[in-house]
FIRO-189900 format. One record per residue (C-alpha): residue in three letters; x, y, z negated. Coordinates in nm, 3 decimals, m for minus. Layout:
! residues N
NODE,mivo,px,py,pz
NODE,Ala,X,Y,Z
...
***
This chain:
! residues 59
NODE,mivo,px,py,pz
NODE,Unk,0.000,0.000,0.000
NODE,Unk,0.179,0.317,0.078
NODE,Unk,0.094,0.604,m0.107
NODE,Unk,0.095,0.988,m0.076
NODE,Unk,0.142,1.222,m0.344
NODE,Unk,0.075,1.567,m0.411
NODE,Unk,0.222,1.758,m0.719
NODE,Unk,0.159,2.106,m0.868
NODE,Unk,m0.038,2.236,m0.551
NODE,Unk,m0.394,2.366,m0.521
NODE,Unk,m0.663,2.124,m0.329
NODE,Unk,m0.997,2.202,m0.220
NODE,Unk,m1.257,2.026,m0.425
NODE,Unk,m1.348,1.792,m0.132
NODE,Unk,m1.167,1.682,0.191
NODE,Unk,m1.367,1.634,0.534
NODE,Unk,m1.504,1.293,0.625
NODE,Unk,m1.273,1.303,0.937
NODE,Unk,m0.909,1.341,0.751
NODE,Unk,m1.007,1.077,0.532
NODE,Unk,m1.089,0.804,0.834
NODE,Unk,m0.728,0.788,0.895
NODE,Unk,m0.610,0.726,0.556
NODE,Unk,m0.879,0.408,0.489
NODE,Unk,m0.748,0.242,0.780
NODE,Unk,m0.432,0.279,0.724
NODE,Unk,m0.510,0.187,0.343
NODE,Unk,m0.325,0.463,0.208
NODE,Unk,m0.393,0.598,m0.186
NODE,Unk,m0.373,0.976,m0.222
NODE,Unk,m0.296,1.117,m0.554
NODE,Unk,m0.304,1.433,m0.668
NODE,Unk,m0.093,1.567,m0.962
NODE,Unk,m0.177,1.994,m1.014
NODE,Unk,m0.013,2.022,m1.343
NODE,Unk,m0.183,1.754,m1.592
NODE,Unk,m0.363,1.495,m1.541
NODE,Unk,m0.378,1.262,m1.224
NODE,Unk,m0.665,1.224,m0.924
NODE,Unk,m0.733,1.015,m0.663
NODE,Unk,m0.908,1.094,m0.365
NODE,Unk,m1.200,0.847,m0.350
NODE,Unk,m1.186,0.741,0.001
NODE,Unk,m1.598,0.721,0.044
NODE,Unk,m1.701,1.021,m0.128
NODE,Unk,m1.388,1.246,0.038
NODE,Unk,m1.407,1.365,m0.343
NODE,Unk,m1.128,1.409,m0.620
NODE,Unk,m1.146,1.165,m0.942
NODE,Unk,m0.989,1.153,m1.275
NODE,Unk,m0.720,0.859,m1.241
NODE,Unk,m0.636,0.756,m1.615
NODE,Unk,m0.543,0.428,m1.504
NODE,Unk,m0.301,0.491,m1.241
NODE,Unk,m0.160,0.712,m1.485
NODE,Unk,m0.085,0.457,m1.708
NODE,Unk,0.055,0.212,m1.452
NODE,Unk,0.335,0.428,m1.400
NODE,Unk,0.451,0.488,m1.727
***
């Protein structure tokens, strides 16, 4: 699974439905990092969710 990160950046709340068609079939995770905490881009929704678990997988 490859995975792409963004850290301490500002996102829009949502992404287009479009964007995100690439990214499912190519089974990629997105994560997003702004200062605390960790989100992942829910791949369905094209919306941004707390990720406490991932957090904890890599620590």
């Amino acid at each position: 699974m490859k995975i792409l990160w963004f850290l301490s950046c500002l996102l829009p709340p949502s992404v287009q439905a479009e964007s995100v068609s690439v990214l499912r079939s190519r089974n990629v995770k997105v994560i997003w990092r702004p200062y605390v905490g960790d989100y992942q881009l829910n791949l369905q929704s094209c919306l941004w969710e707390v990720s406490v678990l991932l957090y904890k997988s890599f620590t």
